[in-house]
C-alpha beads as a LAMMPS data file, in Angstrom:
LAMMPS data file: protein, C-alpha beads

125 atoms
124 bonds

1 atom types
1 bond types

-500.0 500.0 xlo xhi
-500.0 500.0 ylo yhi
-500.0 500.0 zlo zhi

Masses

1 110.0

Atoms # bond

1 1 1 152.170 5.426 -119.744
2 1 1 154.625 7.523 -121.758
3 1 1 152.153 10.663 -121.873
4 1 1 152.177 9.840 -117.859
5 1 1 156.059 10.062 -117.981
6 1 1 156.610 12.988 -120.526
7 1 1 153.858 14.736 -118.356
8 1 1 155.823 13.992 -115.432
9 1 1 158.796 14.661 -116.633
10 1 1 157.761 17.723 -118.425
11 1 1 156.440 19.209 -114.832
12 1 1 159.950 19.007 -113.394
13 1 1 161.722 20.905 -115.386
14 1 1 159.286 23.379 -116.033
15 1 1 159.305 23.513 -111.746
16 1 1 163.375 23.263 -111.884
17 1 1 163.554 26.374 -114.642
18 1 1 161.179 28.301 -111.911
19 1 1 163.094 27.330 -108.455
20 1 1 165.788 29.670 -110.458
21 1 1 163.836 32.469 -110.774
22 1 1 160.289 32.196 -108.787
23 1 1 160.813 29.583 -106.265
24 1 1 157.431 29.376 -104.810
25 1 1 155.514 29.029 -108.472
26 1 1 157.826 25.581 -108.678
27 1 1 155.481 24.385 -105.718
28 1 1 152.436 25.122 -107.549
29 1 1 153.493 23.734 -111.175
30 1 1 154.447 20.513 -109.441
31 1 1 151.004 20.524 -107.607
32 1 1 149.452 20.864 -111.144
33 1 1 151.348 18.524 -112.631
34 1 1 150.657 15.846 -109.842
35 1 1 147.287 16.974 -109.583
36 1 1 147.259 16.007 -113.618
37 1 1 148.601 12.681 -112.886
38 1 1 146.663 11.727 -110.585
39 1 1 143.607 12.708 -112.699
40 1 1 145.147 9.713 -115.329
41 1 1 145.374 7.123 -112.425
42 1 1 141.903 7.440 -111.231
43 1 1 140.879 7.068 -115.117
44 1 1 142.908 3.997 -114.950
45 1 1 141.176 3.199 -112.180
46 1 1 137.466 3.647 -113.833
47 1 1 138.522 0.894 -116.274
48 1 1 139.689 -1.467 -114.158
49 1 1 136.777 -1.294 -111.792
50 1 1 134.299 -1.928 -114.923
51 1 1 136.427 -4.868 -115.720
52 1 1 136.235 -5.858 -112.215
53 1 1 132.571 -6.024 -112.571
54 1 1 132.262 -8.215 -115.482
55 1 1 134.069 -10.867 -114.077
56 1 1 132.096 -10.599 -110.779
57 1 1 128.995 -11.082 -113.150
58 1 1 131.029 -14.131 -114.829
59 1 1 132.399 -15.898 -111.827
60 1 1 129.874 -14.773 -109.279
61 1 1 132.343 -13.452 -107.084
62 1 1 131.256 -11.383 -103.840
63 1 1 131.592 -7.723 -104.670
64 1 1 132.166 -6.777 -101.054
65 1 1 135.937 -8.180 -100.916
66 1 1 136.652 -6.504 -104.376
67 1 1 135.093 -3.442 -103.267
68 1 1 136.961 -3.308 -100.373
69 1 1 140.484 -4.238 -102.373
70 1 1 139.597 -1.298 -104.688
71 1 1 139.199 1.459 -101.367
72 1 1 142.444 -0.110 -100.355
73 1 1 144.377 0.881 -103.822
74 1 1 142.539 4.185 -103.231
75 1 1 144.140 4.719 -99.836
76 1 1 147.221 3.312 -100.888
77 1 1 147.429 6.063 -103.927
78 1 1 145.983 8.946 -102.047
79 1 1 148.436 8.760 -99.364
80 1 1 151.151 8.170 -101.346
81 1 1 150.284 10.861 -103.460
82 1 1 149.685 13.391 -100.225
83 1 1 153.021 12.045 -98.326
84 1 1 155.062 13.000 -101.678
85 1 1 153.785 16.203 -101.940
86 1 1 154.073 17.610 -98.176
87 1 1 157.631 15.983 -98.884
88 1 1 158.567 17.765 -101.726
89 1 1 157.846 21.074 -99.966
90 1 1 159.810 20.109 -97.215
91 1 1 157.675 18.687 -94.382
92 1 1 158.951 14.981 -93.816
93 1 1 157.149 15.043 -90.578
94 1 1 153.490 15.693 -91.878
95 1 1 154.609 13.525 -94.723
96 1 1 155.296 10.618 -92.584
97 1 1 151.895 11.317 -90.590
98 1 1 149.833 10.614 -93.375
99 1 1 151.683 7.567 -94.460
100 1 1 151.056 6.108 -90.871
101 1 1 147.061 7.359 -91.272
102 1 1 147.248 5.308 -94.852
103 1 1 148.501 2.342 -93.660
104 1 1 145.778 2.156 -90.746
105 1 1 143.101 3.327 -92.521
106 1 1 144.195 0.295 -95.336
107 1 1 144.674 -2.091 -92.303
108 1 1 140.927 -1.191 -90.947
109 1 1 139.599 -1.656 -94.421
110 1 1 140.798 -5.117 -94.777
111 1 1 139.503 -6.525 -91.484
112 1 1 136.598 -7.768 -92.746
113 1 1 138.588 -9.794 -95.603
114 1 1 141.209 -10.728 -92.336
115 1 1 138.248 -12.003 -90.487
116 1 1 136.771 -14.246 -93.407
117 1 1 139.565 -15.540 -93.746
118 1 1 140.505 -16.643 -90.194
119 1 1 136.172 -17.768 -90.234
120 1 1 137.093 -20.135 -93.017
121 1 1 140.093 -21.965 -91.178
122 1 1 137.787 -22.715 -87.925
123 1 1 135.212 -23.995 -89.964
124 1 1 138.154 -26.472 -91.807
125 1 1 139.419 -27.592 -88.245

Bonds

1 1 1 2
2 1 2 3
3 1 3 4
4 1 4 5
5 1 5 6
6 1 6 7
7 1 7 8
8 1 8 9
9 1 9 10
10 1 10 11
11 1 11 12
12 1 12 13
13 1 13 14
14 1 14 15
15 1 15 16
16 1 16 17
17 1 17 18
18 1 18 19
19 1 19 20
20 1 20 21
21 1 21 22
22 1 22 23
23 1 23 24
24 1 24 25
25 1 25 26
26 1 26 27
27 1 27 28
28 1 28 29
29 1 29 30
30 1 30 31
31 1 31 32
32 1 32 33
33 1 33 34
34 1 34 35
35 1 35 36
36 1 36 37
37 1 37 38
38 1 38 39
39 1 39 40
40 1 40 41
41 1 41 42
42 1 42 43
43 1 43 44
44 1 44 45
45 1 45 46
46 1 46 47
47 1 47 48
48 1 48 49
49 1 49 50
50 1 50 51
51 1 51 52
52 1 52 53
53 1 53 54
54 1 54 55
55 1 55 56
56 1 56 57
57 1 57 58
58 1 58 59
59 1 59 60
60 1 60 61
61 1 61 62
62 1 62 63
63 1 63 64
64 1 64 65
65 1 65 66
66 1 66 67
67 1 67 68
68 1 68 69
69 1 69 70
70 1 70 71
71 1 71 72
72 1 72 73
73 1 73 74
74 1 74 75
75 1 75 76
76 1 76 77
77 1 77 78
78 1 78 79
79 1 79 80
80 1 80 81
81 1 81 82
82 1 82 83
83 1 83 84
84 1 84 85
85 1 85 86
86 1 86 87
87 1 87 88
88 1 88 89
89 1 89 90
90 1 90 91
91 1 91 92
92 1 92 93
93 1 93 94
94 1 94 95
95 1 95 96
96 1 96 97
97 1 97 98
98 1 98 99
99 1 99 100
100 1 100 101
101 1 101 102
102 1 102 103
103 1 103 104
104 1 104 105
105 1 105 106
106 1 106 107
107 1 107 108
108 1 108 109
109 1 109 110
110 1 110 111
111 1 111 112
112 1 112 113
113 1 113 114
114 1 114 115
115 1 115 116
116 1 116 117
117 1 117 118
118 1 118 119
119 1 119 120
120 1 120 121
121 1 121 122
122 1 122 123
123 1 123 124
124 1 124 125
């Protein structure tokens, strides 16, 4: 996490040292440096889905509903990461267009998981 943060944190001044001079390389260098970051998270990612599948193997747990969880993070990041961007260059509006995308897209993911769910109280009544 602190090579995450220095990187981060590294990126914005280097992009506030260019808005001075060359305002549109600032956009690139923190596209790069996001781009960078994002490259860590889905690493992070990689590990967590191995572990994920261990303890499937150890608890016999269906891998559909964790599958599904893990393409949920993914939208969650991916949009988040997208909406910041178009925000920091200034379009809100496109910004907030993806956000609303994510949060359906996450919402039609996790139907199936909705409708197990609501499967397993009629069969308790």
């Amino acid at each position: 996490m602190l090579k995450t943060a220095l990187l981060g944190i590294l990126t914005i001044i280097i992009a506030m040292a260019m808005r001075q001079g060359k305002a549109e390389y600032a956009t690139f260098v923190s596209l790069t440096g996001s781009i960078l970051i994002a490259w860590i998270a889905v690493r992070l990612l990689d590990g967590i889905t191995g572990s994920l599948e261990r303890l499937e193997k150890l608890l016999h747990l269906d891998m559909e509903y964790v599958a599904l969880l893990l393409k949920m993070i993914g939208v969650t990041y991916l949009s988040e990461f997208a909406s910041s961007l178009c925000r920091d260059a200034g379009y809100s509006a496109v910004a907030g267009q993806i956000e609303l995308v994510g949060k359906l897209t996450i919402l039609t993911i996790g139907m199936p998981i909705v409708l197990a769910l609501f499967e397993l109280m009629v069969d308790m009544v």
